[in-house]
PQR file with spaces between the fields and no chain letter, atoms N, CA, C, O and H, PARSE charges and radii, in Angstrom:
ATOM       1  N    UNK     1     173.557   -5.429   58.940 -0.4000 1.5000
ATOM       2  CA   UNK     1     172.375   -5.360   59.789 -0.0000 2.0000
ATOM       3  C    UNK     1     171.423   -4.314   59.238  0.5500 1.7000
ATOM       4  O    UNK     1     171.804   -3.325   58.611 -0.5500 1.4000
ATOM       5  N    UNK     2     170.377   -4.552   59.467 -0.4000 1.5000
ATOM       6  CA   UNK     2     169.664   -3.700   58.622 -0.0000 2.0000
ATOM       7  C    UNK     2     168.510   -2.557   59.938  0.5500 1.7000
ATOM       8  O    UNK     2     167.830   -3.058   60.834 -0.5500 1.4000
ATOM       9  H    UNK     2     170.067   -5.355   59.976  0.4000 1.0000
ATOM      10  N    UNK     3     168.573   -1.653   59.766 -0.4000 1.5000
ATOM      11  CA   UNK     3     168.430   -0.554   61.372 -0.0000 2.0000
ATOM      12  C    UNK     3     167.582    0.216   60.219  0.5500 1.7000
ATOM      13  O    UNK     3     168.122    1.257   59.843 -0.5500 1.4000
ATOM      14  H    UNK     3     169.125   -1.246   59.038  0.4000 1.0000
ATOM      15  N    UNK     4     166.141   -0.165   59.483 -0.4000 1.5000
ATOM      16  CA   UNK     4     165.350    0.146   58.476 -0.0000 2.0000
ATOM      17  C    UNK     4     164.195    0.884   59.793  0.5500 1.7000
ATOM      18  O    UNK     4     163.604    1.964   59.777 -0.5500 1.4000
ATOM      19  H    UNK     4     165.702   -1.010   59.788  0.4000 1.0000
ATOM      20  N    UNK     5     164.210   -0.157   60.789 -0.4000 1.5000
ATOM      21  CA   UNK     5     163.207    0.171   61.481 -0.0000 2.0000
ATOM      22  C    UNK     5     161.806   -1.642   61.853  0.5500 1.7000
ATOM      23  O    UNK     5     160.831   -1.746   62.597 -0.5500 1.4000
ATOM      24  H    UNK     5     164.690   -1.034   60.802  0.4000 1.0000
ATOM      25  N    UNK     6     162.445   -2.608   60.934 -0.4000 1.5000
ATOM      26  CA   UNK     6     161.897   -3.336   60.423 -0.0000 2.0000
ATOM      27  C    UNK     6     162.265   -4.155   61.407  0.5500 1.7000
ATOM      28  O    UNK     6     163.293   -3.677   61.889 -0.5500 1.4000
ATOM      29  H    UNK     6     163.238   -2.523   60.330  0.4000 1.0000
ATOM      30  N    UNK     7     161.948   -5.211   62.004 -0.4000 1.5000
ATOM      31  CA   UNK     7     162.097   -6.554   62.544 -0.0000 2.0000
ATOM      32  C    UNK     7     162.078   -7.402   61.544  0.5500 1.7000
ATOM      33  O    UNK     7     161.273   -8.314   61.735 -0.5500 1.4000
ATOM      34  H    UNK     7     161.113   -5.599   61.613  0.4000 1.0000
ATOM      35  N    UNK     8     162.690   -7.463   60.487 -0.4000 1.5000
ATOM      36  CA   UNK     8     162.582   -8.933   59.954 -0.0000 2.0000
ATOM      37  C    UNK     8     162.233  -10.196   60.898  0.5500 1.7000
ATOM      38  O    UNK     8     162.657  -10.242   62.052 -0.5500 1.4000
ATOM      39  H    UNK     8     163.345   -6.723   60.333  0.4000 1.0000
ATOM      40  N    UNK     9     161.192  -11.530   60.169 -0.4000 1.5000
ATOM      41  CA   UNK     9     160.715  -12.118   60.307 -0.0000 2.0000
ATOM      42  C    UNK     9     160.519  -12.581   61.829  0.5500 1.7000
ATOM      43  O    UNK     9     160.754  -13.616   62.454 -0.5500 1.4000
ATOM      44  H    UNK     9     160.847  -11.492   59.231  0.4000 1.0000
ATOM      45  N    UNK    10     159.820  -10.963   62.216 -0.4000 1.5000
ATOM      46  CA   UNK    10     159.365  -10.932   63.604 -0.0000 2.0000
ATOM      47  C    UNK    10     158.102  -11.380   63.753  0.5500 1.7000
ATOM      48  O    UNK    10     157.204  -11.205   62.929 -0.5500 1.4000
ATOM      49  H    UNK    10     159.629  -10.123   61.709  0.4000 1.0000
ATOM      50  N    UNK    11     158.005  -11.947   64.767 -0.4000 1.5000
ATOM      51  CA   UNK    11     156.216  -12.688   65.118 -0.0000 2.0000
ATOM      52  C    UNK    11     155.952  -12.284   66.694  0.5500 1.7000
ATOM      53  O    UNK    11     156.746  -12.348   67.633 -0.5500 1.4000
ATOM      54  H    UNK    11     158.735  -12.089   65.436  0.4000 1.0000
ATOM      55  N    UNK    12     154.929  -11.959   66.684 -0.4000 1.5000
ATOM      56  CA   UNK    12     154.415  -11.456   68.595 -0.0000 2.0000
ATOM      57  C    UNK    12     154.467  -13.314   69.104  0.5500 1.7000
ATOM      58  O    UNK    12     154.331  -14.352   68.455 -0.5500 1.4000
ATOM      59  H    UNK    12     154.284  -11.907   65.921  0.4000 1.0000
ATOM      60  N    UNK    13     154.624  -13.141   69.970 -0.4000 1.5000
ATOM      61  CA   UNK    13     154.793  -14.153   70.976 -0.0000 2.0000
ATOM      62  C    UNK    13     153.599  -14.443   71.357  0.5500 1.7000
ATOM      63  O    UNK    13     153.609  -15.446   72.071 -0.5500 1.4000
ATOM      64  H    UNK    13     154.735  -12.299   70.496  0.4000 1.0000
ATOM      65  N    UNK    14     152.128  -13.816   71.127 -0.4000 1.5000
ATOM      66  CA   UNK    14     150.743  -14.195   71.335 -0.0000 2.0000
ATOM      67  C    UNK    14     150.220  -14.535   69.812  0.5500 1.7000
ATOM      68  O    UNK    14     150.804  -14.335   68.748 -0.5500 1.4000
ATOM      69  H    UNK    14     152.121  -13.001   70.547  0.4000 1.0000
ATOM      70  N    UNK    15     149.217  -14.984   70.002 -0.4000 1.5000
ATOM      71  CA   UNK    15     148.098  -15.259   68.765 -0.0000 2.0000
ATOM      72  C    UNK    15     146.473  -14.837   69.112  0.5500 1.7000
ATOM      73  O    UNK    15     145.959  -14.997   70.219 -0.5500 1.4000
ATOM      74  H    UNK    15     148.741  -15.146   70.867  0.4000 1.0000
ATOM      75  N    UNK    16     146.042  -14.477   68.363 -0.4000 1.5000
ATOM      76  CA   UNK    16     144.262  -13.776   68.232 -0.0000 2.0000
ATOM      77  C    UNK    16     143.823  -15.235   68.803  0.5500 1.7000
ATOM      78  O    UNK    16     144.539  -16.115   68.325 -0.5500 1.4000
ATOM      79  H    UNK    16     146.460  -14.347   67.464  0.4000 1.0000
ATOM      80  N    UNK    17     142.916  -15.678   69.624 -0.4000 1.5000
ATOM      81  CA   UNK    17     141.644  -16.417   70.370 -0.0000 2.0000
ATOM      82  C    UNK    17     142.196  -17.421   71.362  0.5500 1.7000
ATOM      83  O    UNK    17     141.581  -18.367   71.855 -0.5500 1.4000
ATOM      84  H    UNK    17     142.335  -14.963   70.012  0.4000 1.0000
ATOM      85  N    UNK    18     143.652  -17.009   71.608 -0.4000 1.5000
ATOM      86  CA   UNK    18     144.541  -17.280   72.666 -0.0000 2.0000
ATOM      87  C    UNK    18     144.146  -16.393   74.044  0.5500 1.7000
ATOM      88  O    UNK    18     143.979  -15.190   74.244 -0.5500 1.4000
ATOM      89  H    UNK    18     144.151  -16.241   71.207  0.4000 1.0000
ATOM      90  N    UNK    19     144.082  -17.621   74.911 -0.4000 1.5000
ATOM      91  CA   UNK    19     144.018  -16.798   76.773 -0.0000 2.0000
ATOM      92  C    UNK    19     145.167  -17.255   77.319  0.5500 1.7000
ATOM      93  O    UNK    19     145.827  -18.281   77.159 -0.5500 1.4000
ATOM      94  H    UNK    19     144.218  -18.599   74.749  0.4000 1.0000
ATOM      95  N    UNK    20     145.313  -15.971   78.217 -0.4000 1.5000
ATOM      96  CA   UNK    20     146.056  -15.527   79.246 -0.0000 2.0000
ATOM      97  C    UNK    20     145.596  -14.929   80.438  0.5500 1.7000
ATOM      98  O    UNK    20     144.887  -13.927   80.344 -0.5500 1.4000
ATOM      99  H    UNK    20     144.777  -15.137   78.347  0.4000 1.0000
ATOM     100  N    UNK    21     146.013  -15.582   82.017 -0.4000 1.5000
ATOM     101  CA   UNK    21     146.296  -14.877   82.996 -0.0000 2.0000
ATOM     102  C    UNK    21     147.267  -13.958   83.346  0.5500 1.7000
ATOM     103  O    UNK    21     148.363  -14.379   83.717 -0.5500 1.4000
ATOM     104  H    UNK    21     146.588  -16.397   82.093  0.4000 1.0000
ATOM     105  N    UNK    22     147.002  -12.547   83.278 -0.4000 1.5000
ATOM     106  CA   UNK    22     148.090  -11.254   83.320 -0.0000 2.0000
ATOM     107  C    UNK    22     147.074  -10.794   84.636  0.5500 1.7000
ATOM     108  O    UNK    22     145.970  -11.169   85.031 -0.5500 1.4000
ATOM     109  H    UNK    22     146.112  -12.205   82.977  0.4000 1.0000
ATOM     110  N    UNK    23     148.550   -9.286   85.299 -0.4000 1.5000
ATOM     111  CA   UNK    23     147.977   -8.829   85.822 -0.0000 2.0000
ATOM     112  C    UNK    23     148.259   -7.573   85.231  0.5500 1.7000
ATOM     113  O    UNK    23     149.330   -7.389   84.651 -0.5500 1.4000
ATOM     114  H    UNK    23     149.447   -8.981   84.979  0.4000 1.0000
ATOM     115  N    UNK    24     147.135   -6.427   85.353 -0.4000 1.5000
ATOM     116  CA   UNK    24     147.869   -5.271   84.731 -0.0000 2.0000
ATOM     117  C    UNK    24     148.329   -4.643   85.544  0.5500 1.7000
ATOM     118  O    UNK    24     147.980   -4.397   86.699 -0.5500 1.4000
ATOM     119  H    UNK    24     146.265   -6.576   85.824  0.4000 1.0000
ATOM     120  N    UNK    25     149.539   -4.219   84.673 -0.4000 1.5000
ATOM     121  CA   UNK    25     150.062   -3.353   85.298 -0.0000 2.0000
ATOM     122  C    UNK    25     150.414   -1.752   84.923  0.5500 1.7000
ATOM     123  O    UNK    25     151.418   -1.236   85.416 -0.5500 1.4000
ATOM     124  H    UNK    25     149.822   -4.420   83.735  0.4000 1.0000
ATOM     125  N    UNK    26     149.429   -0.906   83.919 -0.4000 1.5000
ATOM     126  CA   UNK    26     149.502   -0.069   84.310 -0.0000 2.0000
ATOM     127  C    UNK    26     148.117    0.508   83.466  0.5500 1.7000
ATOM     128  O    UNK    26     147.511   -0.471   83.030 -0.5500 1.4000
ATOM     129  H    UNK    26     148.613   -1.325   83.519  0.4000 1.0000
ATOM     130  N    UNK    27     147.419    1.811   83.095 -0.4000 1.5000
ATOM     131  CA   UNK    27     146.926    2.367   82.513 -0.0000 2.0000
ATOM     132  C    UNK    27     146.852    2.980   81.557  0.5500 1.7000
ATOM     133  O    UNK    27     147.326    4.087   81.814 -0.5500 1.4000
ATOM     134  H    UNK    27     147.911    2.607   83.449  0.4000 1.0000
ATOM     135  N    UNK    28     146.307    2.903   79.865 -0.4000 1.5000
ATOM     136  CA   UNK    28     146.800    3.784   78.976 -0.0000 2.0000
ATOM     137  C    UNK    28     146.018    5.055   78.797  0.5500 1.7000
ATOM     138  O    UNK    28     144.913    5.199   79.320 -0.5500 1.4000
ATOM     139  H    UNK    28     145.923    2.004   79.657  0.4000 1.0000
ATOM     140  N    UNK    29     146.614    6.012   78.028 -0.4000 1.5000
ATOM     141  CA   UNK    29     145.892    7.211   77.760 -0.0000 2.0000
ATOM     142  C    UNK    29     144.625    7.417   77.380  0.5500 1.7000
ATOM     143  O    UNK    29     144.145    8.515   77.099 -0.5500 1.4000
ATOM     144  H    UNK    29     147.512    5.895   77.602  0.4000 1.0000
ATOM     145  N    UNK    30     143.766    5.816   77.356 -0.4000 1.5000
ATOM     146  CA   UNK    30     142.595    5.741   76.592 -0.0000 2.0000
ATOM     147  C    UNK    30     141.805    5.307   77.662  0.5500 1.7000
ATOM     148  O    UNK    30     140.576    5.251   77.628 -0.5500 1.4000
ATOM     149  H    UNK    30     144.156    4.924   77.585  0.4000 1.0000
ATOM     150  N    UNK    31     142.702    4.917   78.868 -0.4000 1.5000
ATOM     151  CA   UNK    31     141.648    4.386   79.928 -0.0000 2.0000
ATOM     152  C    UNK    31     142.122    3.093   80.021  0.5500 1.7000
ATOM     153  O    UNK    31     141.970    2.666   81.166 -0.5500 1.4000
ATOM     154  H    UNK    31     143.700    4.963   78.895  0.4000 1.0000
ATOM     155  N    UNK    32     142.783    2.077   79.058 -0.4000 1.5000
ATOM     156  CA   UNK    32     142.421    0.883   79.027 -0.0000 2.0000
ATOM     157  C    UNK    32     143.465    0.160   80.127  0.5500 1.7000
ATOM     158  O    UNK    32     144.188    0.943   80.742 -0.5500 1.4000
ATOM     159  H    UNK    32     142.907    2.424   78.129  0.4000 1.0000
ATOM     160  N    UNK    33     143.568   -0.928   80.354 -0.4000 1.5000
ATOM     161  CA   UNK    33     144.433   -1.888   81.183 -0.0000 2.0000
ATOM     162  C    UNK    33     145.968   -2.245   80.286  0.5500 1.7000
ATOM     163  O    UNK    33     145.991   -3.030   79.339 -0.5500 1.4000
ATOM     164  H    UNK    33     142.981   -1.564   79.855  0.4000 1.0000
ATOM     165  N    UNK    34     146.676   -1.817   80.582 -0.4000 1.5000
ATOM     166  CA   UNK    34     147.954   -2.761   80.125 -0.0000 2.0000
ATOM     167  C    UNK    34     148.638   -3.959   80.850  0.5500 1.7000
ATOM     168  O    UNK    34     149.229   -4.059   81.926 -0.5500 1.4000
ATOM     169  H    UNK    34     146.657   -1.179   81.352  0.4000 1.0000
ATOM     170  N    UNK    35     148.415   -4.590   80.123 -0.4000 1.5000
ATOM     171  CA   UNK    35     149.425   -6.192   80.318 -0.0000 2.0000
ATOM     172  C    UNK    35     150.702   -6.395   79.658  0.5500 1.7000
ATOM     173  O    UNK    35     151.220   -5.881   78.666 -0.5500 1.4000
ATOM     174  H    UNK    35     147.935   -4.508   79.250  0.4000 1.0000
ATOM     175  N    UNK    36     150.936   -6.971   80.190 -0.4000 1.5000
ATOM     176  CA   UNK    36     152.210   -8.065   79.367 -0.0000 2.0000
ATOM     177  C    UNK    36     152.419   -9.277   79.061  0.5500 1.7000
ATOM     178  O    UNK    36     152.094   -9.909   80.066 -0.5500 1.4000
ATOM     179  H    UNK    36     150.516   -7.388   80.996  0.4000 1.0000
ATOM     180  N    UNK    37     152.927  -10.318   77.913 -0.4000 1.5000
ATOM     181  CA   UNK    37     152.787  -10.977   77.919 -0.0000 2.0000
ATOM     182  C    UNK    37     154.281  -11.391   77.342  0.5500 1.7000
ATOM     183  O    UNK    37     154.688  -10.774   76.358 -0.5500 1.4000
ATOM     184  H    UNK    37     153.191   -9.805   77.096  0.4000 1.0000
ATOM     185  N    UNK    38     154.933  -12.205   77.808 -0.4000 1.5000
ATOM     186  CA   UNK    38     156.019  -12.496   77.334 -0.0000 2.0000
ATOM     187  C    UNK    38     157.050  -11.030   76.987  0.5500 1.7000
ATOM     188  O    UNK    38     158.175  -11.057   76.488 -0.5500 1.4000
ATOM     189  H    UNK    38     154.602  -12.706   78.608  0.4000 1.0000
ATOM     190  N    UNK    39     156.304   -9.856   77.403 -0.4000 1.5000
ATOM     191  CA   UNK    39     157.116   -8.605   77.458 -0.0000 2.0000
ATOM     192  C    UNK    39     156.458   -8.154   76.024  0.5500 1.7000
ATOM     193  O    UNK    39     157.261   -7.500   75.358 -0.5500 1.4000
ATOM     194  H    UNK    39     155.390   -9.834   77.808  0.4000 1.0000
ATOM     195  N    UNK    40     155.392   -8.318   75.496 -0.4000 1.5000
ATOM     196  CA   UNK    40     154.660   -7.841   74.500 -0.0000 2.0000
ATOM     197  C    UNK    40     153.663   -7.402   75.623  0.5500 1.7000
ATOM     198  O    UNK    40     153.388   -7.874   76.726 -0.5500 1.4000
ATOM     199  H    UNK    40     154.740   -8.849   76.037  0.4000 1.0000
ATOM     200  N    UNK    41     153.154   -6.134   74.798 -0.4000 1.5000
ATOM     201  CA   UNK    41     151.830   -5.073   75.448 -0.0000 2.0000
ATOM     202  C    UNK    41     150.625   -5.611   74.845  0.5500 1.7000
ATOM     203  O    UNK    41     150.363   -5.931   73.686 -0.5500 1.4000
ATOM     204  H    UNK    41     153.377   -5.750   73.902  0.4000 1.0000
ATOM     205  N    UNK    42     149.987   -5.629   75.879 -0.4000 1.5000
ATOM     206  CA   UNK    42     148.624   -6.225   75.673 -0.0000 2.0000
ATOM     207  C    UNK    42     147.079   -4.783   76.001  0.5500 1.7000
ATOM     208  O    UNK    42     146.860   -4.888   77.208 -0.5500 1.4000
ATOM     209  H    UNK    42     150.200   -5.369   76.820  0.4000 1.0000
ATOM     210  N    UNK    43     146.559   -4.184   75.690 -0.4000 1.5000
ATOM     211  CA   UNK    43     145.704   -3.638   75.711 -0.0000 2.0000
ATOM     212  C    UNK    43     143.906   -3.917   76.192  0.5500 1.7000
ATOM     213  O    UNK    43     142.899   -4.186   75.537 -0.5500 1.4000
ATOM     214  H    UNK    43     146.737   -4.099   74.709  0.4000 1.0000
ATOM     215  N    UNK    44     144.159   -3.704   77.557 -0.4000 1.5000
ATOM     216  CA   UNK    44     142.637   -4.547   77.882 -0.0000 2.0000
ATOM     217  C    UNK    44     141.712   -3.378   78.639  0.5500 1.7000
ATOM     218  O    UNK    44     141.875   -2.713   79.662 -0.5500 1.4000
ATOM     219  H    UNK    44     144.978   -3.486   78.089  0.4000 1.0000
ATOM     220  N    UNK    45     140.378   -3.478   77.356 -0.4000 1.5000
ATOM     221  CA   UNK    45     139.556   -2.302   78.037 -0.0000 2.0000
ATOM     222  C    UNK    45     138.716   -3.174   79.430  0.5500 1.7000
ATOM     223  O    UNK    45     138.443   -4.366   79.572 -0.5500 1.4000
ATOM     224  H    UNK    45     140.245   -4.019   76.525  0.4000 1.0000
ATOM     225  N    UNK    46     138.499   -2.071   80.246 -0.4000 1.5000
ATOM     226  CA   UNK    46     137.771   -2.186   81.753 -0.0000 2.0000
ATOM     227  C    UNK    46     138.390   -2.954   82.389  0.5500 1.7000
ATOM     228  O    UNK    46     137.931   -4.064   82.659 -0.5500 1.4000
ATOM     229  H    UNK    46     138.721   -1.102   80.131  0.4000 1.0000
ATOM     230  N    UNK    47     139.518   -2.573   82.764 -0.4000 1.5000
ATOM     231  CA   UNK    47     140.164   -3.257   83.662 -0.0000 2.0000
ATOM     232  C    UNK    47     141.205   -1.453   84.505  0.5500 1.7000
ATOM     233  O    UNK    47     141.396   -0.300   84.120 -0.5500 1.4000
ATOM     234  H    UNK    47     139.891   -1.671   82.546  0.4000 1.0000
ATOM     235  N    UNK    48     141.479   -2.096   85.461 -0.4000 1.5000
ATOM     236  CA   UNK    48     142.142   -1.370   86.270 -0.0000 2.0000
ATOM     237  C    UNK    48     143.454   -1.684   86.824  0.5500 1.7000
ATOM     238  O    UNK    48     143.292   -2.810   87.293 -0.5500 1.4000
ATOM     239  H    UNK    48     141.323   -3.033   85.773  0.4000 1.0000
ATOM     240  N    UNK    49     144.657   -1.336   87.038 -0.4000 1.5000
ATOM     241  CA   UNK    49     145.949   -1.512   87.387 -0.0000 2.0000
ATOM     242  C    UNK    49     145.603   -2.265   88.763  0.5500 1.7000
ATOM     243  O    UNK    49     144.649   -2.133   89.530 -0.5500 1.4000
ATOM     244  H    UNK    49     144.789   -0.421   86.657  0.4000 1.0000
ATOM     245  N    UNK    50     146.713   -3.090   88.794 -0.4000 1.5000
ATOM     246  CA   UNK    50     146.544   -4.148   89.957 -0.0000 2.0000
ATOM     247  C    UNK    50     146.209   -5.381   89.637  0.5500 1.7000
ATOM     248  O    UNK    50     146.834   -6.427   89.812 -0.5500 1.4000
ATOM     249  H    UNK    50     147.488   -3.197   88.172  0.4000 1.0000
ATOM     250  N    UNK    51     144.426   -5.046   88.805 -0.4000 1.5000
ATOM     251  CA   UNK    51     143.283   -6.702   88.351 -0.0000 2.0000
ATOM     252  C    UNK    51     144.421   -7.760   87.911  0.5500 1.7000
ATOM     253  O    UNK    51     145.436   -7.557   87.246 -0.5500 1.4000
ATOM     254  H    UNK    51     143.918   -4.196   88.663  0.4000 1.0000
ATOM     255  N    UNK    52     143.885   -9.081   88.552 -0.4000 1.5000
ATOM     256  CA   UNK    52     144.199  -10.062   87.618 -0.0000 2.0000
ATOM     257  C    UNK    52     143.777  -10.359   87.101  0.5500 1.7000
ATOM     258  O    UNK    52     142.921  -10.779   87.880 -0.5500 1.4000
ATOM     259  H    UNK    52     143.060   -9.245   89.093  0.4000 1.0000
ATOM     260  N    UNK    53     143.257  -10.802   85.702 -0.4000 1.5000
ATOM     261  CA   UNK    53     142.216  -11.247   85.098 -0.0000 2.0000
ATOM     262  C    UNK    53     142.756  -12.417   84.084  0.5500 1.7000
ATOM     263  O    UNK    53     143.972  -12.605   84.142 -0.5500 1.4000
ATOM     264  H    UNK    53     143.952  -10.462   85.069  0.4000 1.0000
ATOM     265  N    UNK    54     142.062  -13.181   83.218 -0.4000 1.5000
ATOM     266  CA   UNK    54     141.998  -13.737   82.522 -0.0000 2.0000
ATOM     267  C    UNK    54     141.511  -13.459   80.837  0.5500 1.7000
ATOM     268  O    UNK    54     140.354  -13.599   80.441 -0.5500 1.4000
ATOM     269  H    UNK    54     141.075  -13.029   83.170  0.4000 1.0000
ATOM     270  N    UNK    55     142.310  -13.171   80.251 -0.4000 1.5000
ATOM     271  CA   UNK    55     141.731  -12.422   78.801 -0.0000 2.0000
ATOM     272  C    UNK    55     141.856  -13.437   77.463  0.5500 1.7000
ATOM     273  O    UNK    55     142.334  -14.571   77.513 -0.5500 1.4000
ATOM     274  H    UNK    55     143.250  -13.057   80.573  0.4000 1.0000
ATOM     275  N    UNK    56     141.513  -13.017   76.687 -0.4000 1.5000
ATOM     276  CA   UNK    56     141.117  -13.813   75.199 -0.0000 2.0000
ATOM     277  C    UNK    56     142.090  -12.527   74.107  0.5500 1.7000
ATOM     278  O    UNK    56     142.069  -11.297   74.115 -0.5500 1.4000
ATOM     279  H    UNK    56     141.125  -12.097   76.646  0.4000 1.0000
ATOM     280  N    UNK    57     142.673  -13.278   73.473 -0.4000 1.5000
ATOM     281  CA   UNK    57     143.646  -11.702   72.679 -0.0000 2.0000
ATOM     282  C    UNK    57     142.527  -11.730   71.319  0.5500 1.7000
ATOM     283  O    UNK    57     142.264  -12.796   70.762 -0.5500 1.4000
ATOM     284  H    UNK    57     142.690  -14.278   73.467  0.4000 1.0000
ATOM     285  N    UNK    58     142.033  -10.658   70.960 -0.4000 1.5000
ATOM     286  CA   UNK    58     140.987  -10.465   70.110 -0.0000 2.0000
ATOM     287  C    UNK    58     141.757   -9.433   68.919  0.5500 1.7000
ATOM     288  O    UNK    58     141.001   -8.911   68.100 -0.5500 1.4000
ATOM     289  H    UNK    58     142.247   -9.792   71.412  0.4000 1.0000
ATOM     290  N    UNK    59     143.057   -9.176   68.833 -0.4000 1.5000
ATOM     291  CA   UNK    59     144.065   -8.218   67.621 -0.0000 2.0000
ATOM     292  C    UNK    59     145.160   -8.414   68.128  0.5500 1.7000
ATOM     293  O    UNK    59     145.418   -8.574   69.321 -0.5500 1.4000
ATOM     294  H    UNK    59     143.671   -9.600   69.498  0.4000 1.0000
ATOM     295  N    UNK    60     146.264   -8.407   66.718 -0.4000 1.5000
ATOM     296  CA   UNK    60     147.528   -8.191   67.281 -0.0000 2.0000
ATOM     297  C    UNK    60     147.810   -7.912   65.822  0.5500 1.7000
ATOM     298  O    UNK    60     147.492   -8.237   64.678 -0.5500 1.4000
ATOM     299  H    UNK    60     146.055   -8.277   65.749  0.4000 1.0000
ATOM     300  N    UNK    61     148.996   -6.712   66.895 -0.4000 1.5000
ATOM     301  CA   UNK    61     149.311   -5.697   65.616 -0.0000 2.0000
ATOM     302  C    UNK    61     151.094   -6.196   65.997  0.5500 1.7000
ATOM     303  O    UNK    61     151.487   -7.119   66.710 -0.5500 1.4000
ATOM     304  H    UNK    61     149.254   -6.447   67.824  0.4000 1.0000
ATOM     305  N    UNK    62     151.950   -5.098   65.144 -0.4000 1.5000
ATOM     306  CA   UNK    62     153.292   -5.168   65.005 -0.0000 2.0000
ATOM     307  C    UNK    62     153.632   -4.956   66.549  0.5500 1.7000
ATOM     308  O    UNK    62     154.323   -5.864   67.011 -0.5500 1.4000
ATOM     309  H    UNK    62     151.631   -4.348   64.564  0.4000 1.0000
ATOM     310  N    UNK    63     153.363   -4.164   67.246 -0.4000 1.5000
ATOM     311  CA   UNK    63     153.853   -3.635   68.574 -0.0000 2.0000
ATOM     312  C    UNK    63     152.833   -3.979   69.455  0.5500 1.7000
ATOM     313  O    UNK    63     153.370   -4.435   70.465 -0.5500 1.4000
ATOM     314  H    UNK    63     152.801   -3.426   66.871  0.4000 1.0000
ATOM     315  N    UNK    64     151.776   -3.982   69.550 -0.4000 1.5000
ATOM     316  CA   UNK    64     151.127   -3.893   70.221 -0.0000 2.0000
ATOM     317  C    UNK    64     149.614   -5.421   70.069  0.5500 1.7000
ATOM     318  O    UNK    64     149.124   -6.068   69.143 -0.5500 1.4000
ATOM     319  H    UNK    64     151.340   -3.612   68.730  0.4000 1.0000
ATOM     320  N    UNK    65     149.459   -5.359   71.321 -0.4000 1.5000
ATOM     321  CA   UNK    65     148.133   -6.471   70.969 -0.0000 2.0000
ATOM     322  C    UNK    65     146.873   -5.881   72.119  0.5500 1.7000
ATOM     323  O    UNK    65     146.968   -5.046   73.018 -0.5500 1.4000
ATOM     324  H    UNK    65     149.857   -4.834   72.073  0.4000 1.0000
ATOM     325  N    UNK    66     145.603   -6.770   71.614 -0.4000 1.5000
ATOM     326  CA   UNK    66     144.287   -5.819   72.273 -0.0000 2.0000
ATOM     327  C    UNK    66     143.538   -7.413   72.685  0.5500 1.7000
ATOM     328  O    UNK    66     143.514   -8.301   71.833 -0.5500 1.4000
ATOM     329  H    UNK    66     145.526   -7.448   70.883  0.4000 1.0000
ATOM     330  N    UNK    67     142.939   -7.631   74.111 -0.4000 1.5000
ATOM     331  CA   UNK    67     142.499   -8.137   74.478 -0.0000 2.0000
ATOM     332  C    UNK    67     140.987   -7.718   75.107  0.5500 1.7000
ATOM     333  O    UNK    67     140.428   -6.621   75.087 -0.5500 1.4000
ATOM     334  H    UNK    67     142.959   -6.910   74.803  0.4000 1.0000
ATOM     335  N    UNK    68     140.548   -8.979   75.660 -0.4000 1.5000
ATOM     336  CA   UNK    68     139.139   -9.054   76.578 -0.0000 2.0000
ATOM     337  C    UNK    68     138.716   -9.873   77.850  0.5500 1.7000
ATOM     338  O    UNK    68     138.408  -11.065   77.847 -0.5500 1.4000
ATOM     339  H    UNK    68     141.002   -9.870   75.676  0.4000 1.0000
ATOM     340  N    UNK    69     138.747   -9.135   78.811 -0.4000 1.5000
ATOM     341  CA   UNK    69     138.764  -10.269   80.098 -0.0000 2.0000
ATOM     342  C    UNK    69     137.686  -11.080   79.238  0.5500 1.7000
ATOM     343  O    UNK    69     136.839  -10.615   78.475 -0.5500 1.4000
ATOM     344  H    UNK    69     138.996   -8.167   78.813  0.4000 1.0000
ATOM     345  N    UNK    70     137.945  -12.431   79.567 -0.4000 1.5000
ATOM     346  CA   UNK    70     137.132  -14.112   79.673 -0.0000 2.0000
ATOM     347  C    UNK    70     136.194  -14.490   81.273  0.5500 1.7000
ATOM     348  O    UNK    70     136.706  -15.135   82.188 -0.5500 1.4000
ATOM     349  H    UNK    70     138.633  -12.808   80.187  0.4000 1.0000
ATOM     350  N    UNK    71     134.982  -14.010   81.306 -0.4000 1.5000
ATOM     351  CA   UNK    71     134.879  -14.384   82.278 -0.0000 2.0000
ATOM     352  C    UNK    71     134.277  -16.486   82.379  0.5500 1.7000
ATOM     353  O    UNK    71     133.878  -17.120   81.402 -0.5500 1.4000
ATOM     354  H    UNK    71     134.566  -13.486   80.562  0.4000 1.0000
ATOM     355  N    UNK    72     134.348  -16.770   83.100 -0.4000 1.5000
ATOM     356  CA   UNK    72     134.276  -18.310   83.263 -0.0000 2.0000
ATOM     357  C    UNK    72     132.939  -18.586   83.827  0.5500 1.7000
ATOM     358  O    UNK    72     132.597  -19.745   84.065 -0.5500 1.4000
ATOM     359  H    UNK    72     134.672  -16.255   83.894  0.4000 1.0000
């Protein structure tokens, strides 16, 4: 087993210009909204703990991904 630190041929469970209904649930140190998505962190500025919103994933990194409410 290899405990490098590495996920071998790991993939986030989201994709960039993919939407989702989340609710956040909590706040990061930057201000922004955290979500979840399939238990991946989602990063959504102007939003507030509680919102439900509807977002567009606009980055996704190794750990982490960054979204944008969609409004309709």
């Amino acid at each position: 087993m290899d405990y490098s630190g590495e996920r071998r041929g790991f993939t986030a469970p989201i994709n960039v210009g993919e939407t989702y209904d989340v609710t956040i649930e909590d706040v990061g140190r930057e201000g922004d909204g955290i979500a979840r998505v399939e238990g991946f962190v989602v990063f959504v500025p102007n939003t507030q703990k509680g919102d439900t919103v509807k977002i567009r994933v606009t980055k996704v990194s190794r750990r982490v991904a960054f979204g944008e409410v969609v409004t309709e």
